[in-house]
C-alpha positions as CSV (number, residue, x, y, z in Angstrom):
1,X,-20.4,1.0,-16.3
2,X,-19.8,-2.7,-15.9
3,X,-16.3,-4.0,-16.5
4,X,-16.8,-6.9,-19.3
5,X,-13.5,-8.8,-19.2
6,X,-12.6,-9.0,-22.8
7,X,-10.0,-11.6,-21.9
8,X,-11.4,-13.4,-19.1
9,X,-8.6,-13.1,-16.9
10,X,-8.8,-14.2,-13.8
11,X,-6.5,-13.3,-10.5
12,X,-6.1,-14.9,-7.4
13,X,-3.4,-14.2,-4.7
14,X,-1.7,-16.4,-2.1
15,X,-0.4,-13.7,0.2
16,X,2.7,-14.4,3.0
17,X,2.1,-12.0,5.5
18,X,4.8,-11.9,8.4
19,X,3.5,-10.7,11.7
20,X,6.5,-9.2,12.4
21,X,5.3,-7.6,15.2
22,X,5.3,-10.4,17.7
23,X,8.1,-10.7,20.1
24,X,9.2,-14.2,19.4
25,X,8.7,-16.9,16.6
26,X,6.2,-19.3,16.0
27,X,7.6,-22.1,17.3
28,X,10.6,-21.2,19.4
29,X,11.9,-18.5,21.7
30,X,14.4,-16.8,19.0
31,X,13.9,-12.9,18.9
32,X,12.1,-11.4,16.0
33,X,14.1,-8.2,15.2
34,X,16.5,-9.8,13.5
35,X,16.9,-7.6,10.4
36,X,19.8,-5.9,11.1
37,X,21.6,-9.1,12.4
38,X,24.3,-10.8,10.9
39,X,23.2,-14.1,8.8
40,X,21.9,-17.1,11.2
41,X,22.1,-15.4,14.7
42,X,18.6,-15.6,15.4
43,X,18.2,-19.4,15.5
44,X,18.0,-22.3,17.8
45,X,17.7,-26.6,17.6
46,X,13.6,-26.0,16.9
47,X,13.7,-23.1,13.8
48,X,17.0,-25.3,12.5
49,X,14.9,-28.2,12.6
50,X,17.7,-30.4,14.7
51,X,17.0,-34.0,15.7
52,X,14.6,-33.7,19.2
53,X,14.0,-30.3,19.2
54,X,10.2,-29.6,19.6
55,X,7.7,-26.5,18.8
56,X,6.2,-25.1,21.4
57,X,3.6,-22.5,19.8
58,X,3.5,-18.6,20.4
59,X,0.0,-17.8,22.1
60,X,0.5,-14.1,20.6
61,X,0.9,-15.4,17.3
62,X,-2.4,-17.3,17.3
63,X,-4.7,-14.1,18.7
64,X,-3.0,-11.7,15.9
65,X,-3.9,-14.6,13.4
66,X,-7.5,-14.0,14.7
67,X,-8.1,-10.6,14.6
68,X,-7.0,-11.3,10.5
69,X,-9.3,-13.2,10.1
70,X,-12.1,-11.2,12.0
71,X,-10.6,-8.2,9.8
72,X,-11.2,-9.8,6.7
73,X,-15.0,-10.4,7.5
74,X,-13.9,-14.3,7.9
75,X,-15.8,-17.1,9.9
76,X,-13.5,-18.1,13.0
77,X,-13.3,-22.1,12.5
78,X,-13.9,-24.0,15.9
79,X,-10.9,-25.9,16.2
80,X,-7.6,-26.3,14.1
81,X,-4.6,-28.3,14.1
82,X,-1.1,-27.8,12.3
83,X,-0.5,-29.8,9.9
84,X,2.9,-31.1,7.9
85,X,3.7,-30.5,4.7
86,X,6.6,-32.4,3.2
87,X,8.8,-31.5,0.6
88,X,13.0,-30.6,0.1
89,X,14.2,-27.3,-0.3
90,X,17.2,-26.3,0.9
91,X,15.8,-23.0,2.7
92,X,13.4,-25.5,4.9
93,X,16.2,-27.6,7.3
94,X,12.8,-29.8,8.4
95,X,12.1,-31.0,5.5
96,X,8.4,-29.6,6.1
97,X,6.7,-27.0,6.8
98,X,4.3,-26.9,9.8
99,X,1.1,-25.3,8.4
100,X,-2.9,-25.7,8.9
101,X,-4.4,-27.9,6.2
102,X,-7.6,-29.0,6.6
103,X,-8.8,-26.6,9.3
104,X,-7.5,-23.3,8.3
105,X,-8.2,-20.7,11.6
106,X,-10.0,-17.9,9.5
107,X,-12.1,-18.9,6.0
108,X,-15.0,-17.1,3.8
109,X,-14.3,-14.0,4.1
110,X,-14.1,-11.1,1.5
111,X,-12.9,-7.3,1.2
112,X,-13.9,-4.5,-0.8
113,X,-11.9,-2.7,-3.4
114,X,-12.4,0.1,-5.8
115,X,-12.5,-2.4,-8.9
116,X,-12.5,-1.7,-12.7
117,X,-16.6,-0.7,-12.2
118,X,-16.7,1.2,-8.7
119,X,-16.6,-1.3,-5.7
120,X,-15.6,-4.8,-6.1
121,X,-15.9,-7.8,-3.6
122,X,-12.7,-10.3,-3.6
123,X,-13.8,-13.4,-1.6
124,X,-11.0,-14.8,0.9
125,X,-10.9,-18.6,0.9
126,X,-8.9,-19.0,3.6
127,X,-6.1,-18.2,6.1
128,X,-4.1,-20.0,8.0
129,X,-1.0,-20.0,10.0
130,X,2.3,-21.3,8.7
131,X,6.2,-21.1,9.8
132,X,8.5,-19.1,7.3
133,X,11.3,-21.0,5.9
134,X,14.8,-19.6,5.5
135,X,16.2,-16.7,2.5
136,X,18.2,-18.5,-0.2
137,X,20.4,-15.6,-1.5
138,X,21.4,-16.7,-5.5
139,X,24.9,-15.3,-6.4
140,X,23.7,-13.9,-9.9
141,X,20.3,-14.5,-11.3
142,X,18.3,-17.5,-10.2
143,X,18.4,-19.2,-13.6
144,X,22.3,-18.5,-14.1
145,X,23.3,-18.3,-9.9
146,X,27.1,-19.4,-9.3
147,X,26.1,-20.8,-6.0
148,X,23.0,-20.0,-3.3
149,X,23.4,-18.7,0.3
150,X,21.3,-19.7,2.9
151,X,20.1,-17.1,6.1
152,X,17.6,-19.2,9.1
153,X,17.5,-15.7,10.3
154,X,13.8,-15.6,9.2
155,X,13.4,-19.9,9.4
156,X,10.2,-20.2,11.9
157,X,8.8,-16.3,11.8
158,X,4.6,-16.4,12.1
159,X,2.8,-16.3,8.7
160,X,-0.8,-15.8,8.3
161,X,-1.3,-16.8,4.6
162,X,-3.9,-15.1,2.9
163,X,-5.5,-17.1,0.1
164,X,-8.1,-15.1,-2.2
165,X,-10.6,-16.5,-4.7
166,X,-9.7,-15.8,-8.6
167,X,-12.0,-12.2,-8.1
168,X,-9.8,-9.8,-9.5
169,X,-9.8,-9.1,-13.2
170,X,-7.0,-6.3,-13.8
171,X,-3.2,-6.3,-12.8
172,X,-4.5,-3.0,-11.5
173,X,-7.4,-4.6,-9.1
174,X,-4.3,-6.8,-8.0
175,X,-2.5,-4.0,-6.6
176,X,-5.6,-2.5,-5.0
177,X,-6.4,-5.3,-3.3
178,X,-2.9,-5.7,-1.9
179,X,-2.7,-1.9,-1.2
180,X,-6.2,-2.6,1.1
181,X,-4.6,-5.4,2.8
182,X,-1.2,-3.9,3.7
183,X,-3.5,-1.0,5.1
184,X,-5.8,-3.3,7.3
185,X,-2.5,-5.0,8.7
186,X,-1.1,-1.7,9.4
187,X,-4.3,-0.7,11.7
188,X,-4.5,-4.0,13.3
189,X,-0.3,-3.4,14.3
190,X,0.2,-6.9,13.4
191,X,3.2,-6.5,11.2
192,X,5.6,-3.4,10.1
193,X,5.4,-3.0,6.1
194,X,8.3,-1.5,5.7
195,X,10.3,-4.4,6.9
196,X,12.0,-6.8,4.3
197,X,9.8,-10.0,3.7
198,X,6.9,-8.2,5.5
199,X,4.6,-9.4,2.4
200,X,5.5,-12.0,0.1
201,X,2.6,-13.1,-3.3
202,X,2.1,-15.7,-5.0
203,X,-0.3,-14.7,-8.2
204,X,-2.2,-17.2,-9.8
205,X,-3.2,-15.9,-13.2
206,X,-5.3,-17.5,-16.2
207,X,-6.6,-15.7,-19.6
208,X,-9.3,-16.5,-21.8
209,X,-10.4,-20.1,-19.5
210,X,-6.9,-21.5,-19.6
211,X,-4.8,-22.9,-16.7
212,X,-3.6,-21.3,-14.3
213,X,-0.3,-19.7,-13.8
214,X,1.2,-19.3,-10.5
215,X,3.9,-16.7,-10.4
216,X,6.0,-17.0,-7.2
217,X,7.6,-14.9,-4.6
218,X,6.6,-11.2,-5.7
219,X,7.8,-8.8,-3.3
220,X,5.8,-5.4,-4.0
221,X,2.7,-4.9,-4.3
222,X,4.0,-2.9,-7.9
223,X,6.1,-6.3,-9.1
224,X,3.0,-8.2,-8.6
225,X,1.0,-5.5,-11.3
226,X,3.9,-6.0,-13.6
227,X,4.7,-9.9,-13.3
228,X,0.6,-10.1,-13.9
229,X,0.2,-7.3,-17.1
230,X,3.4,-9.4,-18.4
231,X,2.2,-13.2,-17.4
232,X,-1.6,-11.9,-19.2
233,X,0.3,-11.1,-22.4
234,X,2.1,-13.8,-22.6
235,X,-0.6,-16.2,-22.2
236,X,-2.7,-14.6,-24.9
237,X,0.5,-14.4,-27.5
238,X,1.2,-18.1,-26.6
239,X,-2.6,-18.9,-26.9
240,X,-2.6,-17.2,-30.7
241,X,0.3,-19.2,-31.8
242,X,-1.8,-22.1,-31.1
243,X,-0.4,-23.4,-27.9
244,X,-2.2,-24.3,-24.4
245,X,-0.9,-22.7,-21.1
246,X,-0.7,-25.5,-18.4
247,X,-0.5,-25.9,-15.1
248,X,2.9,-24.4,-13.8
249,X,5.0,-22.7,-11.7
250,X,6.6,-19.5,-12.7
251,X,9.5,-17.0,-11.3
252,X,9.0,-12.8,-12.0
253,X,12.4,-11.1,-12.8
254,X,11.9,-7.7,-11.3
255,X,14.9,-6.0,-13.7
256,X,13.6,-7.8,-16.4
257,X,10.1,-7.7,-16.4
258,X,9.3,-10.7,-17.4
259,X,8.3,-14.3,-15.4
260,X,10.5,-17.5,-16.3
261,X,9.2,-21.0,-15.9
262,X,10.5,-22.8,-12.8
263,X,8.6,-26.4,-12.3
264,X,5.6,-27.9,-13.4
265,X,3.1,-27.1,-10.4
266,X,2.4,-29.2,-7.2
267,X,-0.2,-30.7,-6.5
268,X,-1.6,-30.8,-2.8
269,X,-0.9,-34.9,-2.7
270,X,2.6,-34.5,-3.9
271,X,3.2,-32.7,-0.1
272,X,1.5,-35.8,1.9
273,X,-0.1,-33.7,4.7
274,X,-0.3,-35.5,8.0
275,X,-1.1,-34.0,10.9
276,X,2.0,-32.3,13.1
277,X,2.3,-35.2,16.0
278,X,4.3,-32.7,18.6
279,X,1.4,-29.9,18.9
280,X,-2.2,-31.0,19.8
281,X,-5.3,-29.7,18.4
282,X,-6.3,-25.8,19.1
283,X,-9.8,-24.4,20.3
284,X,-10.1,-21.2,19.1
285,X,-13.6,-20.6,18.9
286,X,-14.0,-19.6,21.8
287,X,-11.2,-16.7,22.3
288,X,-13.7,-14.6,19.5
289,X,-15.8,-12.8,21.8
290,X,-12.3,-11.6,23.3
291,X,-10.5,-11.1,20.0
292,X,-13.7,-9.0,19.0
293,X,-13.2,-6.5,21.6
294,X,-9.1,-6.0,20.5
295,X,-10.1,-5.1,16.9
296,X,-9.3,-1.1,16.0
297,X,-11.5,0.9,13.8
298,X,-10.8,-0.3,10.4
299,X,-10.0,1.5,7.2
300,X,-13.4,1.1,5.9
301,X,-15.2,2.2,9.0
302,X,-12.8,5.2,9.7
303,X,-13.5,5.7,6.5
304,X,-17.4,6.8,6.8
305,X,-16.8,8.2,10.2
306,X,-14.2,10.7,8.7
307,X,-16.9,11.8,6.0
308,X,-19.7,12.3,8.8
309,X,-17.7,14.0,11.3
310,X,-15.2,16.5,9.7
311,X,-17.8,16.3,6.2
312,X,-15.4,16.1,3.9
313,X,-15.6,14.5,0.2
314,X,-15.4,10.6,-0.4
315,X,-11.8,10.9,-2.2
316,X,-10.4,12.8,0.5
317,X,-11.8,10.5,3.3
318,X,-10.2,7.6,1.1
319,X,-6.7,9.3,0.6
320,X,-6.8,10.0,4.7
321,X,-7.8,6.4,5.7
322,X,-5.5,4.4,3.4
323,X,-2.6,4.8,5.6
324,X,-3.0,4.8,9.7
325,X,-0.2,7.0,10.1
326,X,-1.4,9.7,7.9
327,X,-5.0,9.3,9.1
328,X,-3.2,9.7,12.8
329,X,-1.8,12.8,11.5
330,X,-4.9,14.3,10.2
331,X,-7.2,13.3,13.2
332,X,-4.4,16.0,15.4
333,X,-3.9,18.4,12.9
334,X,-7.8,18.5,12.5
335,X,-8.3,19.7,16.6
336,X,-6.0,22.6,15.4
337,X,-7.6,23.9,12.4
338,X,-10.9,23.9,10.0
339,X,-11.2,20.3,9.2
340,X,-11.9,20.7,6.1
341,X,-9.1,22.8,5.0
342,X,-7.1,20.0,6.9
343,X,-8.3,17.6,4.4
344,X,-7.3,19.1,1.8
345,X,-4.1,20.0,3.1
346,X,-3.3,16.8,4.2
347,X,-5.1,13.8,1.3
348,X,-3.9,16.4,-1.5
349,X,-0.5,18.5,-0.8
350,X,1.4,17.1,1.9
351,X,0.5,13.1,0.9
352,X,1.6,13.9,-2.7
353,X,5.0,15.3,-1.6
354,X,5.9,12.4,0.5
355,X,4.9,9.7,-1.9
356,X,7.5,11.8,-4.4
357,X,10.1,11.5,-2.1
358,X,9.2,8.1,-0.5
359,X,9.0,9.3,2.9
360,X,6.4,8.7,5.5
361,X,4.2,11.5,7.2
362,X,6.6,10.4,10.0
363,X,9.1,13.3,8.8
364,X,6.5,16.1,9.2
365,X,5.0,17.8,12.3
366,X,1.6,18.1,13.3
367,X,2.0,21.6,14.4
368,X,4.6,23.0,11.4
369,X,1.3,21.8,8.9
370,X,-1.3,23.5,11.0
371,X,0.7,26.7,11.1
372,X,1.1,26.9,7.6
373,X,-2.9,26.2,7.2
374,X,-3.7,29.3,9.5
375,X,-1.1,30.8,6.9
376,X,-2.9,30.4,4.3
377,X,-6.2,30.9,5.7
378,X,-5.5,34.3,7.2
379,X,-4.4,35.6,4.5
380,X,-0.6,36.2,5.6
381,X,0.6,33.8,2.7
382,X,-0.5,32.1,-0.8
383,X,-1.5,28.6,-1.4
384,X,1.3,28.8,-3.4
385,X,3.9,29.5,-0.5
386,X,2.5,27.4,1.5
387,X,3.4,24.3,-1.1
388,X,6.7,25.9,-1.0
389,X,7.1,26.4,2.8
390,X,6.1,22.3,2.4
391,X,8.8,21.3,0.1
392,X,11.4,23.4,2.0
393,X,10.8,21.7,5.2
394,X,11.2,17.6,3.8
395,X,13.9,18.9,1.7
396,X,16.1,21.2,3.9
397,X,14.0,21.2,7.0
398,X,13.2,24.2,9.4
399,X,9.8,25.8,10.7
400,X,7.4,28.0,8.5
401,X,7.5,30.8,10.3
402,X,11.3,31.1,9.5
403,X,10.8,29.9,5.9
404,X,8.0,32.6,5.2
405,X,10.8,35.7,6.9
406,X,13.5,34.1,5.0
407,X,12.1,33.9,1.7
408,X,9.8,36.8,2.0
409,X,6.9,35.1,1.4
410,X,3.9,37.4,2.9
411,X,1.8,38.3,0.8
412,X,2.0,41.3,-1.2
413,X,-0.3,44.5,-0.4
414,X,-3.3,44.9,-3.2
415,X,-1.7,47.9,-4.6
416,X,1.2,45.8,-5.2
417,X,-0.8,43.2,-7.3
418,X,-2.6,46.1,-9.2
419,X,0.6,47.8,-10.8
420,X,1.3,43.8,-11.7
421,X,-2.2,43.6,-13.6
422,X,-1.6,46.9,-15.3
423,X,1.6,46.3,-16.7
424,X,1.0,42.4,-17.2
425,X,-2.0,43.8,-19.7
426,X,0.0,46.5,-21.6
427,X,3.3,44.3,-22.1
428,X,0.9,41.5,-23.6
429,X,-1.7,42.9,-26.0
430,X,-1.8,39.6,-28.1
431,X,-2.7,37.5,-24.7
432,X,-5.3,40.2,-24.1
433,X,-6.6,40.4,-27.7
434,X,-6.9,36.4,-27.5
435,X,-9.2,36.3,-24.4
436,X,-11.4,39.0,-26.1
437,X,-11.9,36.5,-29.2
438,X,-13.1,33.7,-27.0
439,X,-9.8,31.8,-25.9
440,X,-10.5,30.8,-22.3
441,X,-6.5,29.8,-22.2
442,X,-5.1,33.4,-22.5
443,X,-6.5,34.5,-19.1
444,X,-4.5,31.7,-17.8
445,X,-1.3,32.9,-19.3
446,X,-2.0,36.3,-17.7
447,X,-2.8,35.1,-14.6
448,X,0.8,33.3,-14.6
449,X,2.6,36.4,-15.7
450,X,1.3,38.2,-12.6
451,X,2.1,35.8,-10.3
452,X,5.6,35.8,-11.8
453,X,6.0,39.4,-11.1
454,X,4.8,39.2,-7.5
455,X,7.1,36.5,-7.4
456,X,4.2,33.8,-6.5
457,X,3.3,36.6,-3.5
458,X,-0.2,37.4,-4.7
459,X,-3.2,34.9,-4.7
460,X,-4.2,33.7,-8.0
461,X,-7.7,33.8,-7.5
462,X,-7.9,37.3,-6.5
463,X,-5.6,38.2,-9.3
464,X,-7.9,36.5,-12.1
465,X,-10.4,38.6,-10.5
466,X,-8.4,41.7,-11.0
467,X,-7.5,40.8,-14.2
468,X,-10.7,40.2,-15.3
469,X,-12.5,43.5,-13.7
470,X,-9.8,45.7,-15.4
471,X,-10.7,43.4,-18.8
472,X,-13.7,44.1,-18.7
473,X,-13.0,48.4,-18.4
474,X,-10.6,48.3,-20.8
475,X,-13.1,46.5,-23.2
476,X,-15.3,48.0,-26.0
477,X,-19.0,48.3,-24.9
């Protein structure tokens, strides 16, 4: 199937990323980890921008900037030099921003994502290092604020911005291609996710050949699916009432839903770039070989090598990958059970009742899930129970050794599960009478009825088999 585009959208993406996992910022000497800190404790005269105060710039910060770029499949440009870019805001105490311009570190590079027609390829333009300004905090909404706050806490943190090619046609490639990027940061250990400001987009959206849109300052990777499905309806109303989108700048209301127009949109003259006079020019080129050998195995490539040494399907090798920690997790419970059955423990059971609670694999042993695998695979327990013995641990905690004596979970003898069938049969003679005319649906319903009176003790499949062997004795030759 090829994806046709009906309204010729078009999405490209100006990601912030924060490499939050450097020591110091960019510039200056000022600690990182300053999250938890009270408003503008982690500053100094250089991220305040004071009068003779000079930048000095983090070594660290440029070597995580290249293994980015080498990540992304970019070319590593010879030499760069930052750059200044001009322009008043009150969260930027400069006055401008030092940024690359011309020579951007990493450029033409691309990912692959699981587009609206199988895999796509978004193409990276560039990505270059910047300084992050200050947080402006609005009292109220930004349109009706009784007054702005200002925290330098973050003023001079390491960016890498991430600028992408108008590839992606869906909101829903959008989030894909940000869900692959946060995951190729994660394995690289250049920046913590979790943290606030971690990732900050900029989403640059057009419909049916118009001009673009550029939606600022999204801060999930799910506001940036919204603020686009919203932003691509509006455009095509506004373009049926006869109007022409042009060129602006826009702000996404998370509680609202909807994008509200901020400025008309800048232009790269209107910052006069000139390059930073306090910080020389940068060879880089020559630090790849080195950077190379520093670069993890990658999603993509853990990926394939999870599928050809533990053999398990494609979906499962892409639900294991996405996330280092919980491909971490697999790769140990894996050397303590059937790999396979780990798979499918892990990608389909235990990940879906952590993304419902919002919890990483973090709050889940290695040894607790193996245990309840050997479980289940011995026999001593149902698939069912073991879901339970799951849910019990993130929600209440303990081990599943206790869980399975405390809520008498072993699994009941056969004899057991043959009085079930037996009486399951003659209380429902309707169900029964319904399979016998053809309806697939009733052996379902009998199915649950004897797992309700084993109390979810016996194993469904080998109950559908009972059922269907006394069925088929009870039926008419």
């Amino acid at each position: 199937m090829v994806y046709d585009n009906p309204d010729g959208v078009k999405i490209g993406l100006e990601i912030h990323v924060q490499l939050n996992k450097l020591n110091t910022k960019l510039f200056c000497a000022c600690s990182t980890d300053y999250h938890n800190s009270e408003p503008n404790t982690h500053v100094c005269p250089v991220c305040l921008g004071l009068p003779g105060s000079l930048p000095v710039l983090n070594r660290r910060a440029v070597e995580f900037a290249m293994k980015v770029g080498l990540a992304l499949n970019c070319e590593i440009v010879e030499q760069t030099q930052f750059h200044r870019k001009n322009y008043y805001y009150p969260d930027l105490p400069k006055g401008f921003q030092i940024t690359q311009y011309d020579f951007p570190i990493a450029s033409n590079g691309k990912v692959v994502i699981d587009g609206e027609d199988g895999e796509h390829i978004i193409r990276i333009k560039r990505a270059h290092m910047e300084e992050d300004p200050g947080k402006l905090m609005h009292i109220g909404s930004i349109e009706k604020s009784k007054g702005t706050l200002i925290n330098y806490n973050r003023s001079g943190m390491a960016l890498i911005e991430i600028v992408t090619e108008p590839d992606m046609r869906s909101p829903k490639e959008a989030r894909r291609f940000l869900d692959k990027l946060r995951s190729i940061m994660e394995y690289l250990d250049v920046f913590d996710g979790d943290l606030e400001g971690a990732m900050r987009v900029d989403a640059n959206i057009s419909v049916m050949g118009g001009e673009r849109v550029e939606v600022k300052n999204i801060s999930s990777h799910k506001g940036v699916e919204k603020a686009a499905l919203y932003e691509i309806m509006r455009q095509k109303n506004f373009v049926r009432r006869g109007g022409k989108v042009v060129l602006e700048t826009r702000h996404f209301d998370e509680l609202r839903g909807v994008t509200l127009s901020m400025r008309s949109k800048e232009e790269e003259h209107d910052y006069r770039y000139f390059p930073e006079p306090d910080l020389v020019p940068l060879r880089v080129a020559d630090k790849v070989p080195e950077i190379i050998k520093t670069l993890p195995e990658l999603p993509d490539a853990k990926r394939k090598r999870f599928k050809t040494q533990y053999g398990m399907a494609d979906m499962h090798a892409k639900a294991l990958t996405s996330d280092i920690k919980v491909a971490n997790f697999y790769e140990e419970v894996a050397q303590l059970v059937d790999p396979k059955a780990a798979a499918v423990w892990v990608a389909d059971i235990l990940k879906g009742e952590l993304n419902y609670r919002d919890i990483s694999v973090d709050a889940f042993k290695v040894e607790d899930m193996a245990e309840i695998i050997r479980f289940v695979s011995s026999g001593n327990i149902t698939e069912r129970s073991g879901v339970e013995i799951i849910r019990t641990i993130l929600d209440k905690g303990g081990d599943p050794a206790s869980i399975v004596k405390e809520k008498g979970l072993v699994k009941v003898e056969e004899n057991i599960v043959t009085k079930a069938v037996d009486e399951t049969l003659e209380e429902n003679p309707e169900a029964l009478q319904d399979y016998l005319r053809g309806k697939e649906k009733s052996l379902n319903f009998l199915v649950g009825q004897v797992m309700k009176k084993t109390a979810g003790r016996s194993d469904a499949k080998t109950a559908r088999e009972m059922l269907l062997d006394k069925i088929k004795k009870l039926s008419p030759k």
